[in-house]
Each structure stands twice: as structure tokens, then as C-alpha cells.
KEKE-3310 file (N, C-alpha, C; in steps of 0.2 Angstrom, whole numbers, plus 5000, padded with zeros to 4 digits):
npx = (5004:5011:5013:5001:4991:4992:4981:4972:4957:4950:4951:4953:4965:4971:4962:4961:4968:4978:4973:4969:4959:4953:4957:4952:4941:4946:4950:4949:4945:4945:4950:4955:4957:4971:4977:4970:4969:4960:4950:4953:4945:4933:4918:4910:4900:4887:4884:4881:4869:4861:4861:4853:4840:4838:4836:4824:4823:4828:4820:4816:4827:4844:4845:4850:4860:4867:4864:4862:4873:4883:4885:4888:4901:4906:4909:4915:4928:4934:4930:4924:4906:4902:4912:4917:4912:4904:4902:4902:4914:4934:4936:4930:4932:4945:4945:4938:4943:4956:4951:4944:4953:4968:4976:4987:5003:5001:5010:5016:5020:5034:5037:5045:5035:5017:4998:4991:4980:4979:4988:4981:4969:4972:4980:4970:4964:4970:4982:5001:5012:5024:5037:5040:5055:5055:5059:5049:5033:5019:5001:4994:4998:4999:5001:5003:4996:4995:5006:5004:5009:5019:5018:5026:5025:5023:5029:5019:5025:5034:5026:5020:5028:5028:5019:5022:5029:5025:5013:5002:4989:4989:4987:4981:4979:4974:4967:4972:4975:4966:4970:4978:4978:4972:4973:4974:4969:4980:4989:4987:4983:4969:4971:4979:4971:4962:4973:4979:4968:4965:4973:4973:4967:4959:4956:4948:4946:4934:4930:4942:4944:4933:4932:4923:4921:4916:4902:4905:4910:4917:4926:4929:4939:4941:4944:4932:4930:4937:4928:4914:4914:4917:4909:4900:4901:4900:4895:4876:4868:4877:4882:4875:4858:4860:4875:4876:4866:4876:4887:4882:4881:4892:4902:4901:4904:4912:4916:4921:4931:4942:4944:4952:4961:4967:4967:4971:4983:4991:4990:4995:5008:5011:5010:5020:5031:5030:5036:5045:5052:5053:5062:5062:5064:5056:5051:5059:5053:5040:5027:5023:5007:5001:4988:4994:5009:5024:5032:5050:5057:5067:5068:5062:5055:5055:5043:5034:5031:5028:5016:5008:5008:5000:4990:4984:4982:4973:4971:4977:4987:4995:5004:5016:5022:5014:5014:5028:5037:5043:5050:5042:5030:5014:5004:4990:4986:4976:4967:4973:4971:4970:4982:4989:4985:4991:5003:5010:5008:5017:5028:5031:5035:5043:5055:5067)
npy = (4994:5006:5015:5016:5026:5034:5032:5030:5039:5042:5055:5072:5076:5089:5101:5096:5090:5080:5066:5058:5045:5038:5028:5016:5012:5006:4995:4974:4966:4974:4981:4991:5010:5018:5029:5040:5053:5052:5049:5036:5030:5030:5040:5047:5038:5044:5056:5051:5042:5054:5059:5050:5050:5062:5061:5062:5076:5082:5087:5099:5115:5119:5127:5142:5151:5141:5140:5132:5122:5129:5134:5123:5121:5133:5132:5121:5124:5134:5147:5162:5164:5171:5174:5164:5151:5140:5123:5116:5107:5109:5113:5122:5137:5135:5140:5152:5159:5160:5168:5180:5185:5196:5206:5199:5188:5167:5161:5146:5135:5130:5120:5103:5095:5099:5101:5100:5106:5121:5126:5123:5130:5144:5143:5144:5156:5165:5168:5168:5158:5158:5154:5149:5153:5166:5181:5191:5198:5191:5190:5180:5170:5154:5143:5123:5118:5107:5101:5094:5082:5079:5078:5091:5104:5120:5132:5143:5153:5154:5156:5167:5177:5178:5180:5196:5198:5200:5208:5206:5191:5179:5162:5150:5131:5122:5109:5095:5099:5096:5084:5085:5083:5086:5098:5104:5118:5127:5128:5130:5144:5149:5157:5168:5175:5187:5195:5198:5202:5205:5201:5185:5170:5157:5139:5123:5108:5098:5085:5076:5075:5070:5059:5060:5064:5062:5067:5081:5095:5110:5124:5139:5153:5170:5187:5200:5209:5202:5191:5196:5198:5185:5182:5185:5183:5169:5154:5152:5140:5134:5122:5108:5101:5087:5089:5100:5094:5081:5089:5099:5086:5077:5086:5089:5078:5071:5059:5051:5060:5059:5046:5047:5053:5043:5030:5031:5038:5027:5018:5023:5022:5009:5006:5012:5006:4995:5001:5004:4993:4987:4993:5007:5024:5036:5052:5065:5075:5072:5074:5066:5064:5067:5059:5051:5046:5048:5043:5039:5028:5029:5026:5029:5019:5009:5015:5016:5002:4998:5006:4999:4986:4987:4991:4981:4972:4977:4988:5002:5015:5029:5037:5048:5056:5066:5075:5080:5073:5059:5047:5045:5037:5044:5037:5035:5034:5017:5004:4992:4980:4980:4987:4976:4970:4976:4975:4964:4960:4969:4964:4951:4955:4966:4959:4959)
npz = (5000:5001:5013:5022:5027:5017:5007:4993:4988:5002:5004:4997:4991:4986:4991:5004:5020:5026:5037:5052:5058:5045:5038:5046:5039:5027:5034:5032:5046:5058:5072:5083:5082:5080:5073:5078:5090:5100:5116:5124:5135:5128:5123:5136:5146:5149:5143:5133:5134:5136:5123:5116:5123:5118:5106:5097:5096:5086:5076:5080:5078:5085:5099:5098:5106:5110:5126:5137:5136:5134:5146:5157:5148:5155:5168:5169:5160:5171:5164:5157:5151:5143:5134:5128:5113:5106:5093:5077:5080:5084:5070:5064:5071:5067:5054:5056:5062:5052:5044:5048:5057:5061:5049:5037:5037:5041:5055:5058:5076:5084:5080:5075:5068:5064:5067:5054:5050:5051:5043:5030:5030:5032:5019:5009:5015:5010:5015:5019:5023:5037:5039:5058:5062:5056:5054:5052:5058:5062:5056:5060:5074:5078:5091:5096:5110:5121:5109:5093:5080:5091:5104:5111:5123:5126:5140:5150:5153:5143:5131:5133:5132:5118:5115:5116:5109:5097:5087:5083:5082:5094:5093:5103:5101:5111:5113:5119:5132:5146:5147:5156:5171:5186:5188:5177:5174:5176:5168:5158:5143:5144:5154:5153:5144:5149:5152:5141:5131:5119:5109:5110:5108:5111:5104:5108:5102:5109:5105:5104:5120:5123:5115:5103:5088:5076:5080:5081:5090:5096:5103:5105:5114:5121:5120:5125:5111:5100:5102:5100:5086:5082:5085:5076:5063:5063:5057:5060:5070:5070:5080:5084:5090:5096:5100:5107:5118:5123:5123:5137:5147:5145:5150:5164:5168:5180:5186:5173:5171:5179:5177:5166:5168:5176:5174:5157:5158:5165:5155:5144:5148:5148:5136:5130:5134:5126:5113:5115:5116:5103:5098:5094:5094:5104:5104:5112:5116:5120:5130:5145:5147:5137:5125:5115:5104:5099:5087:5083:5067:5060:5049:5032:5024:5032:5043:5035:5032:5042:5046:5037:5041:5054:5048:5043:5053:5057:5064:5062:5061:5065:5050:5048:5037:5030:5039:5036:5040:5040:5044:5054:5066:5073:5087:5094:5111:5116:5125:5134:5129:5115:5113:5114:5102:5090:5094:5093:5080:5074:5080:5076:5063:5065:5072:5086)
capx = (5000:5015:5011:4991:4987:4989:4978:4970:4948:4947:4952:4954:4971:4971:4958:4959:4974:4978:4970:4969:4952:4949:4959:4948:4937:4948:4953:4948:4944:4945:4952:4955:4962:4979:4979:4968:4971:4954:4951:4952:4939:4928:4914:4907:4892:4882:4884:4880:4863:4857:4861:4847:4835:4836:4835:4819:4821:4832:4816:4818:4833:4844:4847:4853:4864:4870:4864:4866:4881:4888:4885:4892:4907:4911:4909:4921:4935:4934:4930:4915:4903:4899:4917:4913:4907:4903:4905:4906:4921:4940:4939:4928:4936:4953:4944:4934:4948:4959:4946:4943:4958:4970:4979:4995:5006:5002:5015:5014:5024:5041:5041:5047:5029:5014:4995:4990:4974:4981:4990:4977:4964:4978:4980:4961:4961:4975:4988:5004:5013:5029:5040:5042:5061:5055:5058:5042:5030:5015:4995:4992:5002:4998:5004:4997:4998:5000:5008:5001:5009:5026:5017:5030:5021:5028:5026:5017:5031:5036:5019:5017:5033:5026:5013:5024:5035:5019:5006:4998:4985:4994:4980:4982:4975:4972:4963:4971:4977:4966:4973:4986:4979:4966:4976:4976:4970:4986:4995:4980:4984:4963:4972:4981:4966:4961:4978:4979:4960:4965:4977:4973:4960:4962:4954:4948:4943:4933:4931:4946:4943:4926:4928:4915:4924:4908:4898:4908:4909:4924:4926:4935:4938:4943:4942:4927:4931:4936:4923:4908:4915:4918:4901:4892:4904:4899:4889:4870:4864:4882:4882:4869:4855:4863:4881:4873:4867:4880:4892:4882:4885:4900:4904:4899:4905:4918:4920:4926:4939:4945:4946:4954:4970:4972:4968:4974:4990:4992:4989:5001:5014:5012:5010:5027:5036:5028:5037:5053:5054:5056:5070:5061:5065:5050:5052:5059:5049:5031:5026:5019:5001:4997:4985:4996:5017:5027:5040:5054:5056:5072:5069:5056:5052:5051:5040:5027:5029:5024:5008:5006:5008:4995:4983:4983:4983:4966:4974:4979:4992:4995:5011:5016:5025:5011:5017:5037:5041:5041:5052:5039:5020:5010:5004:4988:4984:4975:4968:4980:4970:4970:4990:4993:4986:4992:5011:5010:5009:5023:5033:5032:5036:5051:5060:5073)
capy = (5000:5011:5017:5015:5033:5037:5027:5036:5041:5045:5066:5076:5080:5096:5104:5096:5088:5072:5066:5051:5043:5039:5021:5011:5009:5000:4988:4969:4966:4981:4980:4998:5015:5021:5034:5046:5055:5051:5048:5030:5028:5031:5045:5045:5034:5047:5059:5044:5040:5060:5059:5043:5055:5069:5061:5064:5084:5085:5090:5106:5119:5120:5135:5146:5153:5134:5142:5126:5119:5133:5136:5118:5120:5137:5130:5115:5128:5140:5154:5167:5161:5178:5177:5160:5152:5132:5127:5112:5105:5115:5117:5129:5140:5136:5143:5156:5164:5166:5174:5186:5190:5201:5205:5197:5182:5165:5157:5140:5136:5131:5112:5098:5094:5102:5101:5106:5111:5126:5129:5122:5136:5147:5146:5147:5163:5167:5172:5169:5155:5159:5149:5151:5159:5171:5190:5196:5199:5187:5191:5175:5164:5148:5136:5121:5117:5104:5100:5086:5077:5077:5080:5095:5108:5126:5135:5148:5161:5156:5160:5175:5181:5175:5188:5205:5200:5203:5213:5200:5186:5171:5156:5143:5124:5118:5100:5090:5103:5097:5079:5087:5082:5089:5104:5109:5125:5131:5127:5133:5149:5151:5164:5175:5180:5193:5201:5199:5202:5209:5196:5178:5167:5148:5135:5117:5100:5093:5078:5072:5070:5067:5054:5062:5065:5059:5072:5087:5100:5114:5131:5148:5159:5175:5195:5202:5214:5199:5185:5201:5199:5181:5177:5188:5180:5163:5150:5150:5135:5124:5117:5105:5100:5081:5089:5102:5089:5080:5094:5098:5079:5079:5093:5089:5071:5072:5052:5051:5065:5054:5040:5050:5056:5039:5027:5032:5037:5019:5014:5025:5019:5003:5008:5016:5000:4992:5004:5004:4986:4988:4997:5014:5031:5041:5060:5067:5082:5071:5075:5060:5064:5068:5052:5049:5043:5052:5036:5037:5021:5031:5022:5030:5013:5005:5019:5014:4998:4997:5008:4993:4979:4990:4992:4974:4969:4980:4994:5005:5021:5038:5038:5054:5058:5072:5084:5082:5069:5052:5041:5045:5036:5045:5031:5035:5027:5013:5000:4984:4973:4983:4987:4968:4964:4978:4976:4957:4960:4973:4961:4947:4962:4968:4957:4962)
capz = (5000:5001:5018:5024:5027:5009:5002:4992:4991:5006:5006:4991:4996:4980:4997:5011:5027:5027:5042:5056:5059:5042:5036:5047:5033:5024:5035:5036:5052:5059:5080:5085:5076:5085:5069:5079:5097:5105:5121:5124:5135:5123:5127:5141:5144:5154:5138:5127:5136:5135:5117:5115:5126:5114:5097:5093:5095:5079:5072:5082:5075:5089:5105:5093:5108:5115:5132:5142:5137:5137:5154:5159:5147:5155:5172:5169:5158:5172:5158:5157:5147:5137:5130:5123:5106:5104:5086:5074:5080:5083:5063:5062:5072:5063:5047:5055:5062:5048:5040:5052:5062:5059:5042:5036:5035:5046:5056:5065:5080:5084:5080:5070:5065:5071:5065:5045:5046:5050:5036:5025:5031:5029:5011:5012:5017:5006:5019:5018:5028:5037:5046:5064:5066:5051:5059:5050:5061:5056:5059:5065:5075:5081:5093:5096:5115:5119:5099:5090:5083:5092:5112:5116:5128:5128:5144:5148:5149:5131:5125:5134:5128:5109:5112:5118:5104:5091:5084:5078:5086:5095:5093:5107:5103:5117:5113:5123:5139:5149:5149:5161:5175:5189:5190:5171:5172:5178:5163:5152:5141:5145:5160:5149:5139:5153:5151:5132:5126:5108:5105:5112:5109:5114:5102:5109:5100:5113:5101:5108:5124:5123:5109:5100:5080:5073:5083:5081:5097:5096:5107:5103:5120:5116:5124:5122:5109:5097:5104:5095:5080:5079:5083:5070:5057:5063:5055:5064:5070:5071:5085:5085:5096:5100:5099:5113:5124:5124:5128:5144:5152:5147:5155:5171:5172:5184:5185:5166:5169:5183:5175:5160:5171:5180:5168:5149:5159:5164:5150:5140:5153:5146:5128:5128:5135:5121:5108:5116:5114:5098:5098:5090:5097:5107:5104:5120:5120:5120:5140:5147:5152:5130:5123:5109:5106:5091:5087:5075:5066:5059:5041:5030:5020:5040:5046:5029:5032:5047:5045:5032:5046:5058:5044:5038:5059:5060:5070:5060:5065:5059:5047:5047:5027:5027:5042:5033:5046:5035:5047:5061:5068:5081:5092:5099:5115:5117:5129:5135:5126:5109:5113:5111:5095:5087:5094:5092:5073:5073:5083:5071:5056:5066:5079:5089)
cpx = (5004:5014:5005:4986:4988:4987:4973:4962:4948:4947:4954:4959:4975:4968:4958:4965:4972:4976:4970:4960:4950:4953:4956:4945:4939:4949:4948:4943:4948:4943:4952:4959:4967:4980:4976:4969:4965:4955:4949:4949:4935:4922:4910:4898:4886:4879:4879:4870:4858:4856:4855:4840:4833:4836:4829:4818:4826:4826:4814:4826:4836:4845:4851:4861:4868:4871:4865:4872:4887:4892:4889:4899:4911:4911:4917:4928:4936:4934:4922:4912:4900:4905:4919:4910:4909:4904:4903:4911:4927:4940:4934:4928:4943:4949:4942:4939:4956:4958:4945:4948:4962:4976:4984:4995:5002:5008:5015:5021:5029:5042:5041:5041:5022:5006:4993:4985:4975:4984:4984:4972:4969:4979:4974:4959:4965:4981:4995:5007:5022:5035:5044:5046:5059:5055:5052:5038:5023:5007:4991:4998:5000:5002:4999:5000:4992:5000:5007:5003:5015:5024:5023:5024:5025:5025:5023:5018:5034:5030:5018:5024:5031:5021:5015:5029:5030:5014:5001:4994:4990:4985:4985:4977:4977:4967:4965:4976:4975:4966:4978:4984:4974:4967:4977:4975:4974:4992:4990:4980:4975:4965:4975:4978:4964:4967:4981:4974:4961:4970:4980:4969:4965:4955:4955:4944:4940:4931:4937:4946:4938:4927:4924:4918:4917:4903:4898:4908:4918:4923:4933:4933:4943:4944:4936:4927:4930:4929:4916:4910:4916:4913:4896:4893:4902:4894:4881:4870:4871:4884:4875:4864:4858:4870:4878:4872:4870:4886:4890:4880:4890:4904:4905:4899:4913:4921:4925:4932:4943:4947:4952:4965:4973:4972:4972:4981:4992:4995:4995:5008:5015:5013:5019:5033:5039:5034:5044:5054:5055:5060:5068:5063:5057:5053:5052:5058:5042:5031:5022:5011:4999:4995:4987:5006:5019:5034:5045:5055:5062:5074:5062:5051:5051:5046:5033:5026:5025:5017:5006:5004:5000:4989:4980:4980:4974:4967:4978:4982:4993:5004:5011:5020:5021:5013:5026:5042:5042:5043:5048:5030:5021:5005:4996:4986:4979:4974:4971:4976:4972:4979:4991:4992:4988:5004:5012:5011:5018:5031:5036:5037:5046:5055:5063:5078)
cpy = (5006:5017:5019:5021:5037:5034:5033:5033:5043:5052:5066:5079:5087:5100:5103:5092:5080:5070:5060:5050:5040:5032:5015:5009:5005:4992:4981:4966:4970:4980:4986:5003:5018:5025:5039:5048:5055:5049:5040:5025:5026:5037:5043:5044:5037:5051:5055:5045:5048:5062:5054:5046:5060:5068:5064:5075:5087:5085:5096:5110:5119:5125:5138:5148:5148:5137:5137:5124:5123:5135:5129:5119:5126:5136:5124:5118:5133:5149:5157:5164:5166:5180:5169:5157:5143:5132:5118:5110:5109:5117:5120:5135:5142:5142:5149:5163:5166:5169:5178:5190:5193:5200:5204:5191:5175:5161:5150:5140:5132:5122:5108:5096:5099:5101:5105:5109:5119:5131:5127:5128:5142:5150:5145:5152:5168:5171:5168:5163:5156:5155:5152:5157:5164:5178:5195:5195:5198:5191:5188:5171:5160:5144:5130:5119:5113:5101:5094:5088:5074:5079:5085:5100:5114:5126:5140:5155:5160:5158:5166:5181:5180:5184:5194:5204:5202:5206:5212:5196:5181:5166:5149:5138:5121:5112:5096:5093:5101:5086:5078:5083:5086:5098:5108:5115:5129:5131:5130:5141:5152:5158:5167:5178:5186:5199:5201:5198:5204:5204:5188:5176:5160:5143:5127:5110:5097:5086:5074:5069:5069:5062:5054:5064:5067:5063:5080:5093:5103:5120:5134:5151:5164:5183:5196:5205:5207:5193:5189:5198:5193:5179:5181:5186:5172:5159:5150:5143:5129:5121:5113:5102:5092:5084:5095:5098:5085:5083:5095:5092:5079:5082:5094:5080:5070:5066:5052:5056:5062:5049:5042:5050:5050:5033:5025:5031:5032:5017:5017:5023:5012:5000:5010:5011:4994:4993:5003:4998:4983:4991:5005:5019:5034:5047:5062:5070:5079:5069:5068:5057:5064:5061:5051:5049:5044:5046:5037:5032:5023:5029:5026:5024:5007:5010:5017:5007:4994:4997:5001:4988:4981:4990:4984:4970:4972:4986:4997:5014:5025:5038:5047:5058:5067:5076:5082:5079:5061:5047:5041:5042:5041:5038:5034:5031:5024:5008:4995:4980:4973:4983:4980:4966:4968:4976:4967:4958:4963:4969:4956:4950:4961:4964:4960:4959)
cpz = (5000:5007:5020:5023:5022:5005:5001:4992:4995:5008:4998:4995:4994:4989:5002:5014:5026:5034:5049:5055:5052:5038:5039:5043:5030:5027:5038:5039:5056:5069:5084:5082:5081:5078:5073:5090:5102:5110:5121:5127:5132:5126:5130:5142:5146:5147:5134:5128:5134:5128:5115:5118:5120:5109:5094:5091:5089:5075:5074:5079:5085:5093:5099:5097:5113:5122:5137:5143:5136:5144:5157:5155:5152:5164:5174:5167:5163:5169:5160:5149:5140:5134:5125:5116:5107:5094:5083:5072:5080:5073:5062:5063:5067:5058:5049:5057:5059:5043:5043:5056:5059:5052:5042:5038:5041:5048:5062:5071:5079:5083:5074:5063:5068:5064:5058:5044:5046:5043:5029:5026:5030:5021:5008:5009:5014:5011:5017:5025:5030:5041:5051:5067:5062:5056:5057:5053:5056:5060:5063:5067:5079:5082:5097:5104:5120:5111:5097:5084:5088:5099:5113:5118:5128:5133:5145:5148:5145:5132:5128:5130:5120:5109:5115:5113:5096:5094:5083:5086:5086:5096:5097:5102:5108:5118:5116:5132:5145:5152:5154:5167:5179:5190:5183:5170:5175:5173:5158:5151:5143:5152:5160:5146:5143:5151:5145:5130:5121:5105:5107:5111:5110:5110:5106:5104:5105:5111:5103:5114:5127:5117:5107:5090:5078:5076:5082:5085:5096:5100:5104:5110:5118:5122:5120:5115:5102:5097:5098:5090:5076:5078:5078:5064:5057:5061:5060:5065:5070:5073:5084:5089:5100:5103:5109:5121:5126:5129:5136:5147:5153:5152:5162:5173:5175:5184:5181:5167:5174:5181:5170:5162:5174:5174:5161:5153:5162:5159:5144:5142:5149:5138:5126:5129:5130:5114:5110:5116:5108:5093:5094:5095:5098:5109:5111:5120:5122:5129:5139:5148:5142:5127:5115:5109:5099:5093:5081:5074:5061:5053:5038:5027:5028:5044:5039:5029:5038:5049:5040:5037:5049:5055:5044:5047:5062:5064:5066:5064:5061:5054:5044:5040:5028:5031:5040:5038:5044:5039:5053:5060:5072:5082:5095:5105:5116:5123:5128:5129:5118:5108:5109:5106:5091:5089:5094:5084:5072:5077:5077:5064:5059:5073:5081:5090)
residu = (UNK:UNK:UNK:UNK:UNK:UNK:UNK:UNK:UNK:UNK:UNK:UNK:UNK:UNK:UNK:UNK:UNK:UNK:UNK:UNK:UNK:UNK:UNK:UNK:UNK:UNK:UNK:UNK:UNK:UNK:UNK:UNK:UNK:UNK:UNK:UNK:UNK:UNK:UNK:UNK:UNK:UNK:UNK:UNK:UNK:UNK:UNK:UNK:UNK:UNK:UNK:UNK:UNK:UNK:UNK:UNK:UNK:UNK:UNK:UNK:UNK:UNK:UNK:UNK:UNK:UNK:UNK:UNK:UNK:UNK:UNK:UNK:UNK:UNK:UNK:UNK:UNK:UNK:UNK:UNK:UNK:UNK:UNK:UNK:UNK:UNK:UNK:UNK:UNK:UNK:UNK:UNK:UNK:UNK:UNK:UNK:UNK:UNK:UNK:UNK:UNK:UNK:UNK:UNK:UNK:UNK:UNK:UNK:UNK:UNK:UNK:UNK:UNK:UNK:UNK:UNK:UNK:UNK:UNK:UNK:UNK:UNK:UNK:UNK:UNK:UNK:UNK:UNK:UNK:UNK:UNK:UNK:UNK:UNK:UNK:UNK:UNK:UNK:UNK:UNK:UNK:UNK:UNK:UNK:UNK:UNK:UNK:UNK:UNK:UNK:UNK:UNK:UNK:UNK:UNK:UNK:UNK:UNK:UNK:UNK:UNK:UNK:UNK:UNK:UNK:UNK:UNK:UNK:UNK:UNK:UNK:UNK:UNK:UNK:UNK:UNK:UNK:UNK:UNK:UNK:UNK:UNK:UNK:UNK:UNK:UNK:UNK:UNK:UNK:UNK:UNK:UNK:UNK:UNK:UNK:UNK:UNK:UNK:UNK:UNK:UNK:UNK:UNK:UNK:UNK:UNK:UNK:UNK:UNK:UNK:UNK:UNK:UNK:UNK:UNK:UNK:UNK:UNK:UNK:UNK:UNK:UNK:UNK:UNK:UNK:UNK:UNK:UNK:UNK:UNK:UNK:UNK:UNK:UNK:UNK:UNK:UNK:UNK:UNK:UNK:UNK:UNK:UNK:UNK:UNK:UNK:UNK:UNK:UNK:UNK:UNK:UNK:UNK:UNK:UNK:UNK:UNK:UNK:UNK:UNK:UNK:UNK:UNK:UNK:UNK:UNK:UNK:UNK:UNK:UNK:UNK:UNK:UNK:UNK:UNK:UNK:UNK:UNK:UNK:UNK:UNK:UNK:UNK:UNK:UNK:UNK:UNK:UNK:UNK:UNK:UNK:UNK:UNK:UNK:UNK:UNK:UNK:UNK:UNK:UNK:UNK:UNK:UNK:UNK:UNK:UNK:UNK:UNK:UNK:UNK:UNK:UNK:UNK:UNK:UNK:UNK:UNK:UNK:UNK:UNK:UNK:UNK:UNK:UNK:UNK:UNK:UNK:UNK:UNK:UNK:UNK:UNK:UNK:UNK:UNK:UNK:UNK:UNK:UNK:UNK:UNK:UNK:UNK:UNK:UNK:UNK:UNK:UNK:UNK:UNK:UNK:UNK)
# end
């Protein structure tokens, strides 16, 4: 197949990001996707249930101003809720904000690899994409935090230093920040927007750690000033009444966040013993708590092949070629049981 995740149908890749989540279809017999960075719980079951309640009201349009779940998400991000916007998934934002923010070049952050939809809405919006060290003072700059695919974590005196050295908007993603740990909102760029309103906003994916892709739920938080502007640019009606009710359970399921921090990181522990017995290299910037493992396989034709074995084994992984990483997987984590049939094939593949 010449590495699994470029097999082609499934993206128009003239328009759109090569992507995780989307080679299960091919495969087989088909055991679990380690291409995407979901939570591997799976979403929580409480949420689950209020979705099955509310089915029939999709013949209602939804809150136009997602006044419930808003209130629960802004209860659980410790944010005000009138500086807020719910959404059709983090990519609505990516796109809405570089359409709307401020003019000139975009530049992503500081690493080896880092998430494309950025640069694909980017050249979008016809901005100009610049890299990082560049001395040009860009419009937008994004970092993703923490960076997928390669888990490094700036702090938050780098980023605040990113924003007194521009002019420009810095765009947090924070989609998997608050995998941190009970204490995330301490690490969470969400406590500099007070003291940067003109030039912070913080984008989430809650598809990630709510395991909800298929649903699509995303937030922009922002200063008042921009928050106005983004919400009159914003699609009506895109969050949707299930996606709605979903986010307030979620939201307020304290169990699943516990489980989220003691559990996955287990299980990542175990995962990574996995990989290192294979003799590959784990990027020493990926923090420990992030629900996914940036591996070099330090061979570009054994980093394709591999995704080959994983596809064929029903457990397909993310091969990275498309962020300009070729000899690297991202690894999402997995439960033990999913672990072993996936690394029981790769063992066969590649002995030691």
C-alpha cells in the first residue's frame, strides 16, 4: 500500500489535510484506530445516554445561543461564558479565524511537526505562511499546546513572551490541555486572555477528549472585543441539538475526567514499554500525560511499512509523510487489550 494513510479516496488532498480517523474503513477486520488521538475511554456513557433521550428533538433547530452547554462547558474551563462560542468541531474556528483576524502572513509554532489544518485554512484565506524563526511579524500565529503530533508543551512564559513580541493574534489549541491532570487549568493559556483580550484566543477540540469526532463539538475563547466579531461571522445553528446535549453531560462528568487522568495514563505507561521494545525512538519532547506517542522508526520505507503491518493487523496508526516527518508514527493510545494485537503483529514484522 506504500504506507496505509495514503491510500487514496478517502480526502481530496488538492483541498483538504491528510488526516487520522479515516483508514479504518479499509481495514479487514478492523480492532482499533491508533491513527487518531481520541480519548480511549471512549465517550462518556452518561453523555451517550442524553444523546438517546434527545434524538427525537432533531426536528427542532437547535438554542441558537447553545445556552446550556455553554454554561456547563464554561463551568468546567473556568471561563465566562459571554466570551465563549461552541462550534462544529475545533475546525471551524481554525477557518473562522483566519478569516477574520487580523491581516497578514500565518506562522505556525516552533516544531518539527505540528497540526496542517492550520496551514490548510491558511491558504484558504490566502495568507501567507511563514515559518516560525522568520523576523516578519505574522498576523496570526499559532501554537498548538500541547503540539500534535510530536506532544511537546511550551510553557506559559514562552507563550506570553510569543505575544509581547507581536502585533499579531497568537491562537492557542488547546485539545488535549486538559489531559494534564486535575490541576490543568494552571497550565492553560485560558488565564492569559484577561491580560491579552486583543490578542489571544484559545481554540479546543473537545472531540478528543470526549471521543465524539463523529459528533463534532469545538470552542474559541477569546476577549470580548474579538469574541463580538467572531460570533456575527459565525455560522448560525452549528452546533447541533445532539452535539449540545452531549456537551452539557460531558461537561459535568467528573467520574470520566478521573478516569481520563488515572487510567489512559496507565495505559500510556504501558504503551510506551511496548514501543521501546522495539527498539524505536519516542520524541523526547512528548510530555507524558498527552493520549498519543510520536515514534521514530528512523527508516522512512520501515515507518510505511509498518503503518502497512498495523493496517493489515486491523489497527491502523498515523504515518506521518504528510506533516514532513516520513520516518515518524503518532501512536495513539490505546487499551492493553487493543495494545497487544496491534504490537504482536509489529513484533512478528520487526523482531529484535
Amino acid at each position: 500500500m506504500g504506507g496505509a494513510n495514503g491510500a487514496v479516496n478517502l480526502w481530496d488532498t488538492e483541498t483538504q489535510e491528510v488526516h487520522g480517523g479515516q483508514t479504518w474503513r479499509l481495514c479487514e477486520e478492523f480492532v482499533e484506530d491508533f491513527s487518531v488521538t481520541t480519548n480511549p475511554l471512549g465517550p462518556p456513557t452518561s453523555a451517550m445516554e442524553v444523546v438517546k433521550e434527545v434524538l427525537p428533538e432533531i426536528l427542532h433547530y437547535p438554542a441558537a445561543d447553545c445556552g446550556e452547554a455553554l454554561a456547563a462547558l464554561s463551568k468546567l474551563i473556568k471561563f465566562p461564558k459571554n466570551q465563549l462560542l461552541l462550534g462544529n468541531g475545533a475546525s471551524e474556528f481554525i477557518d473562522l479565524v483566519m478569516r477574520a483576524g487580523p491581516p497578514g502572513p500565518f506562522k505556525p509554532g516552533p516544531y518539527v511537526a505540528a497540526y496542517m489544518e492550520y496551514n490548510r485554512a491558511a491558504t484558504a484565506a490566502d495568507r501567507e505562511i511563514l515559518p516560525f524563526d522568520s523576523p516578519e511579524d505574522a498576523g496570526i500565529t499559532v501554537i498548538i499546546h500541547p503540539n500534535s503530533p510530536t506532544g511537546d508543551c511550551m510553557s506559559l512564559e514562552d507563550i506570553e513572551n510569543e505575544i509581547k513580541k507581536t502585533k499579531g493574534m497568537i491562537v492557542l489549541d488547546e485539545s488535549f490541555i486538559a489531559n494534564y491532570g486535575p490541576n490543568w487549568h494552571e497550565v492553560s493559556g485560558l488565564r492569559l486572555i484577561e491580560k491579552y483580550p486583543e490578542q489571544l484566543a484559545v481554540i479546543c477540540s473537545w472531540t478528543k477528549l470526549w471521543a465524539c469526532p463523529g459528533l463534532r463539538l469545538g470552542s474559541i475563547a477569546t476577549g470580548a472585543a474579538w469574541y463580538n466579531k467572531l460570533k456575527k461571522l459565525q455560522t448560525p445553528w452549528s452546533c447541533s441539538v445532539l452535539a449540545q446535549a452531549f456537551c452539557k453531560a460531558a461537561a459535568s462528568d467528573t467520574e470520566y475526567m478521573e478516569r481520563t487522568w488515572n487510567d489512559v495514563h496507565e495505559w500510556k505507561v504501558r504503551q510506551t514499554e511496548l514501543v521501546k521494545s522495539l527498539r524505536w525512538k519516542i520524541h523526547p519532547g512528548c510530555v507524558d500525560w498527552v493520549p498519543y506517542i510520536f515514534v521514530d522508526c528512523f527508516d522512512e520505507a520501515v515507518a510505511e511499512r509498518a503503518s502497512d503491518v498495523a493496517q493489515a493487523a486491523g489497527c491502523p496508526v498515523r504515518l506521518c509523510a504528510s506533516f514532513g516527518t516520513p520516518t515518524y508514527l503518532r501512536l495513539g493510545v490505546r487499551r492493553p487489550e487493543k495494545q497487544d494485537v496491534l504490537f504482536e503483529a509489529l513484533r512478528k514484522a520487526f523482531p529484535a
